[in-house]
N, C-alpha and C positions, 0 to 999 in steps of 0.2 A: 413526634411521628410525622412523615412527610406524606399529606395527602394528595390526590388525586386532582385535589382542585387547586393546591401551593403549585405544582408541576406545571399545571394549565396557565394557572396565573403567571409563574415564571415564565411560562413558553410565548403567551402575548406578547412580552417585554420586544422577543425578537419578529414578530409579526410587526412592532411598530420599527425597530430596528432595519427591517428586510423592505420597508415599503421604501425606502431611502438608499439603502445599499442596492435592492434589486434593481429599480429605475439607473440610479446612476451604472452600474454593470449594463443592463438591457437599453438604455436609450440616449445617456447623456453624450456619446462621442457622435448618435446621430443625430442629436437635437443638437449640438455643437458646430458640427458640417452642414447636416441639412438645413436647421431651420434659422440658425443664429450664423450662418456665414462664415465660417472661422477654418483655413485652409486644416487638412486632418495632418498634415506635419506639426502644424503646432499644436495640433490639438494633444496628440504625444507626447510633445515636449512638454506642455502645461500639464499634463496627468502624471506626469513622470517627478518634478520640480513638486509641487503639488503635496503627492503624495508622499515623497520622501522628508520634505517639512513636516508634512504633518505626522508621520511612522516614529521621526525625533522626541516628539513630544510624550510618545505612549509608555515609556519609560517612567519619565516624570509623575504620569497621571498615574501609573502604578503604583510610586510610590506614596503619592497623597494620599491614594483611597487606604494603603496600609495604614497609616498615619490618623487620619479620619476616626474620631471614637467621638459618635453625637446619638443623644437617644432613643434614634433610628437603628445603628451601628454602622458600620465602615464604607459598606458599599449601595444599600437603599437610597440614602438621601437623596444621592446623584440622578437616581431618575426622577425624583421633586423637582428638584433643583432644575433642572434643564430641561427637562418637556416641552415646556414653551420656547425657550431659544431653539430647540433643533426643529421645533413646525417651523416657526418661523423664517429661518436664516434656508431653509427645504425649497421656498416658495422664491425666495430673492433669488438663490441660484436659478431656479427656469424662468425667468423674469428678462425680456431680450429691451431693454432699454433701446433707442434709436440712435446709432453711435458708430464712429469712424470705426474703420477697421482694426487700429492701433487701441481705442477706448473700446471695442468688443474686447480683443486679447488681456487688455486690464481688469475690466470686470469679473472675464469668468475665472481669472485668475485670484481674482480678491472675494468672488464670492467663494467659489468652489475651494479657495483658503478658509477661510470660514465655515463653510458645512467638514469639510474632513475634519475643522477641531474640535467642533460643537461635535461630532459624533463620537470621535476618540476619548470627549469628556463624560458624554454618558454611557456608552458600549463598553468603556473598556469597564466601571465600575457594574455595570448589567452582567459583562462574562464572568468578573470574578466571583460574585452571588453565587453563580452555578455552581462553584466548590466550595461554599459555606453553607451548603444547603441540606449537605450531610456527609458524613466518613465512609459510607458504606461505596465498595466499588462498583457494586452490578447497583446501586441506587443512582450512582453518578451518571453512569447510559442512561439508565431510565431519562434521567433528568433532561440530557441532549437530546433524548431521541425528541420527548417532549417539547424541547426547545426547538429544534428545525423543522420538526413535525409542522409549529407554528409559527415558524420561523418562516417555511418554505407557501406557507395558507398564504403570507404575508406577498409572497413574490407570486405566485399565483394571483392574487388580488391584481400586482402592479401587470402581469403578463397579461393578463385576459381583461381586464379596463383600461388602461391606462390609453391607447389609438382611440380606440372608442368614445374615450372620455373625453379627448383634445379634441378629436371631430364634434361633438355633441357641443361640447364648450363654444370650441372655436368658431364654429358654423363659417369654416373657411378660412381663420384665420387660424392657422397651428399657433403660432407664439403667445396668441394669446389664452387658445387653450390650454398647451401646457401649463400654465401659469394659474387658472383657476382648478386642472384637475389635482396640481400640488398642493392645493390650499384643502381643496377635500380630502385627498391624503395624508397631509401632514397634520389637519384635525382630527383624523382616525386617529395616529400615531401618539399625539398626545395623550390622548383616554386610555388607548391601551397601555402607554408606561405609567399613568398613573394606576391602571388596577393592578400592574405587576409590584409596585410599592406597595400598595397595601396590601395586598394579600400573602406575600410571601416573607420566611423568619431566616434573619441567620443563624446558623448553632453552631461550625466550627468555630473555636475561635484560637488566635494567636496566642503562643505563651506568654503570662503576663508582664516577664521581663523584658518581652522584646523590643529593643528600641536601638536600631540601628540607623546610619546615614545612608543615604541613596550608594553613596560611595560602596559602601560597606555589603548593600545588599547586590550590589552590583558585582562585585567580589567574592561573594560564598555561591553568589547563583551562576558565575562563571565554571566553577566545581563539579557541576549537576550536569553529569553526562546524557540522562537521558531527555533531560530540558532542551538540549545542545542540539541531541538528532532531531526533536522534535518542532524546530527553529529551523531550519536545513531545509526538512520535509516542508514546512507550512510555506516556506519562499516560492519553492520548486510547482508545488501544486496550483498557488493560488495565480503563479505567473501563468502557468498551461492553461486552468481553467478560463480565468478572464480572461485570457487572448482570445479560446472559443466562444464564449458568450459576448461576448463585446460584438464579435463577428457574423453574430447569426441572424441577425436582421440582415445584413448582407449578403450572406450566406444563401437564403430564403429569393432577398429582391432581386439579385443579379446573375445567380449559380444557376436556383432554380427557377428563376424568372417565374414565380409568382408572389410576387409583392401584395395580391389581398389576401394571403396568408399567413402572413409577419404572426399576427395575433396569435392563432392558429397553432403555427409550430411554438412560438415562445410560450405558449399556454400549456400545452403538450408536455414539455419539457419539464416544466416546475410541477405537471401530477406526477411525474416520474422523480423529480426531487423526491415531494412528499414520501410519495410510496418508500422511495429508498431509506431516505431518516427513516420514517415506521418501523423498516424492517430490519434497523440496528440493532436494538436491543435482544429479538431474539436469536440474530446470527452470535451476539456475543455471549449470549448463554451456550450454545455448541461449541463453537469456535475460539479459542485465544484470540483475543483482540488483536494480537500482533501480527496472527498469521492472518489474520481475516482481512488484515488494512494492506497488507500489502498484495494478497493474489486479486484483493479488488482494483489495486493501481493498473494489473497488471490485465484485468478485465476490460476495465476503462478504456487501455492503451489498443487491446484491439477490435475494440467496438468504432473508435476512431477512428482508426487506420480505415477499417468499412466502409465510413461515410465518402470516401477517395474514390472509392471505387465504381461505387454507385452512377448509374447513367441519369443525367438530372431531371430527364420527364419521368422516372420512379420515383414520384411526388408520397405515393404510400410510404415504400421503403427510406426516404429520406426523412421520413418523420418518426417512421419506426427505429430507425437507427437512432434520431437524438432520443427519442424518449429511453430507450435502452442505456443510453451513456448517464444521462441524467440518473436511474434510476441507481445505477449502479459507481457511479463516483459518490451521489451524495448519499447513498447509504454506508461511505467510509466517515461521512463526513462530522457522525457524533462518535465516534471510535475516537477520532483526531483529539475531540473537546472533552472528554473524560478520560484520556491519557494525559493532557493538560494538568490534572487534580491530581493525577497517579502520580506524577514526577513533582508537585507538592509535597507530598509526604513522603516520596523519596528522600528530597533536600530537608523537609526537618528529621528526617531517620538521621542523613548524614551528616549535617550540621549543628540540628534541633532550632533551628530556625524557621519558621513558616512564613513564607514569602510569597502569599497569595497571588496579592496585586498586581507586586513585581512579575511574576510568574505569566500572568494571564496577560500583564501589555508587553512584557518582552516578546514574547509568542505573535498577539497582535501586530505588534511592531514588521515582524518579518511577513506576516501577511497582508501588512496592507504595501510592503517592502513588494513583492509579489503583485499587488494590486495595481501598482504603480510601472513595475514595469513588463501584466500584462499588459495595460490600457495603452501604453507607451510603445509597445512591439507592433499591438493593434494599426494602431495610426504607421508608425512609422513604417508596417508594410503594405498597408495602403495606398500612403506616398509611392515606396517605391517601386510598387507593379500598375503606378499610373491611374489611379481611383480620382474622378470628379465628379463633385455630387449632381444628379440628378442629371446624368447624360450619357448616352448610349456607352455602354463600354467595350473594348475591347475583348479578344478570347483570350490575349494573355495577361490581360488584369481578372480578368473571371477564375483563369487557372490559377493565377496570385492568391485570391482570395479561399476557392479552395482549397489548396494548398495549406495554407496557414490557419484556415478552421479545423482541417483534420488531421496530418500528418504531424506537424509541429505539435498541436498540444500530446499528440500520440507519446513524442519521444518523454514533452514533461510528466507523463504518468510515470513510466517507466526508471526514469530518474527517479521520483519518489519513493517506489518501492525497493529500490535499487539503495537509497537514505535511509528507509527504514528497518532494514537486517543488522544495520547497528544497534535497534533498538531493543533495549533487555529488559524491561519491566515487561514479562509476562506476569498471568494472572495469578502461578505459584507463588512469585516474591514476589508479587504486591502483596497477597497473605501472609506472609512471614514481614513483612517489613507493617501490617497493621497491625498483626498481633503482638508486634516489639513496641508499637507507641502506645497502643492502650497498653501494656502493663508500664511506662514509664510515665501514663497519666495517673494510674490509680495508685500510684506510689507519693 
């Protein structure tokens, strides 16, 4: 039986997760430009190279954690296992060593190589958990909502500490703040993946014969129509949303010209995350998942559009507006991660193979695909409407920056839902396609 407190315990996993991914989303392209010197065309370029290395490898990591049979099971150990290299390797990335311009661009290219893998190493086996945790489909929401719920506590944390923290550190000096509030961080992070190990059990498991090559699984999961849209969908969204969020400390210092509010608005924003996961689960007991993900893209898209329009001394309404966007994108955002486990048992209906792992980093793969070249669009349109850090700018770099905070990610909602009307696992054939495995389990 999956308790209330396995759920919780699973859902920490991504609070220690989110304290890493949130920062690098909310602050590393300005800790990059601002504090570490580093022109924001390369900094594009580096998040784009970057991350497309490291999205290569999430495949791979898929298949081990399939492969993986240790007295833990398939996917736990890995949050043992790597706890401490992902504090670790968390802390060397905000670490501004004293270095030529060409050994800055090296560094955060080798460090920031290294956090994408270490995380790709324990994330991707943390997501697959999420669908060994039970068969049941409305258990599987439950689960995400759980999981962003604390997942989003997690970036809430990094939005409303983290200036604070480097000011308090730094006493003036940011780089060195950054640097000790990573360390406080990323010792949170540790505790909480370790009480997600312990506290939580896997119970789906793979058929006992299955023992395929990466080749092979690569091959039946190209099959899997609704895995396909939902690969499509995850590039599309995750490229829109990180363009916005990358941009809204910008957004905030130069649009709306009040920069001691950074905190503020990005704080804002992640209660409205929250709120939104929370209120997954029970939109998806009224609602089909399917219709519900798409008229929220479609929500999304002109809650954005809004923020354009707004005159930028409406300091209220421009904050009203993002917490609205927030609430209402990442309230699709556990629909997304338990359509993931849906189109699992899809492909073992159609193949009888269950292809967890694979499943969960192929998916990954296109999202941090998306990750890569929101953070990369970010910079590179920075560059090109004339962005220099920490100097008076321009009204048509301000227009720039507007612009590409809220009409641009506008159109990527719209694409997504626009991707996801191909998608056919509503919640009637998911119930004919579970009620056909359990009787071809108990047989």
């Amino acid at each position: 039986m999956l308790t209330k407190k396995e759920k919780i315990a699973y859902g920490l996993g991504d609070t220690a997760s989110n304290i890493i991914f949130q920062t690098v989303m909310l602050f590393l392209t300005f800790f990059y430009t601002d504090i570490f010197g580093i022109s924001p065309a390369i900094v594009g370029t580096l998040f784009l190279i970057v991350r497309v290395v490291d999205a290569v490898t999430d495949p791979l990591m898929g298949a081990l954690t399939d492969a993986t049979h240790s007295k833990y099971g398939s996917y736990r150990p890995y949050l043992l296992w790597l706890a401490l290299p992902f504090g670790l390797i968390s802390v060397i990335t905000f670490t501004t060593p004293d270095l030529s311009n060409t050994g800055k661009v090296i560094y955060a290219f080798v460090t920031y190589t290294l956090l994408m893998l270490v995380y790709t190493a324990i994330n991707i086996p943390y997501s697959a958990l999420g669908g060994v945790l039970s068969r049941d489909p409305n258990q599987r929401v439950s689960i995400q909502s759980y999981r962003f719920v604390f997942g989003m506590l997690g970036g809430l944390l990094v939005s409303a500490c983290t200036l604070p923290l480097v000011e308090w550190f730094g006493q003036g000096d940011n780089a060195k703040g950054y640097q000790l509030t990573m360390v406080a961080m990323s010792s949170l992070g540790v505790v909480l993946f370790l009480i997600c190990f312990r506290f939580t059990k896997e119970r789906v498991q793979a058929p006992q014969q299955q023992a395929l090559t990466l080749k092979k699984q690569l091959s039946t999961l190209w099959q899997n129509g609704p895995f396909k849209v939902l690969c499509a969908a995850a590039l599309m969204l995750l490229t829109s949303m990180v363009l916005r969020t990358t941009l809204a400390i910008y957004y905030v210092k130069y649009v709306l010209g009040a920069t001691e509010l950074v905190t503020e608005f990005i704080t804002l924003g992640m209660i409205g995350n929250i709120l939104g996961c929370a209120c997954a689960q029970p939109l998806s007991k009224r609602i089909d998942k399917k219709t519900a993900y798409i008229y929220l893209q479609y929500i999304s898209a002109a809650i954005s559009c809004l923020a354009f329009w707004l005159p930028s001394e409406q300091l209220f309404l421009a904050f009203a507006v993002y917490f609205l966007w927030c609430f209402f994108t990442q309230m699709a955002t556990p629909l997304l991660w338990a359509k993931m486990a849906d189109t699992i048992d899809y492909g073992q209906w159609q193949s009888g193979q269950r292809l967890t792992g694979i499943v969960y980093a192929s998916v990954v793969f296109f999202i941090k695909m998306g990750l890569a070249l929101g953070g990369a669009i970010a910079g590179w349109l920075l560059a090109f409407y004339d962005y220099q850090a920490n100097a008076a700018l321009s009204v048509a770099t301000k227009d720039g920056i507007l612009l590409s905070f809220t009409l641009y990610p506008a159109i990527g909602s719209v694409l997504v839902a626009l991707i996801m009307k191909r998608y056919i696992l509503d919640n009637q054939t998911l119930q004919q396609i579970n009620a056909e495995l359990a009787l071809k389990s108990s047989h």
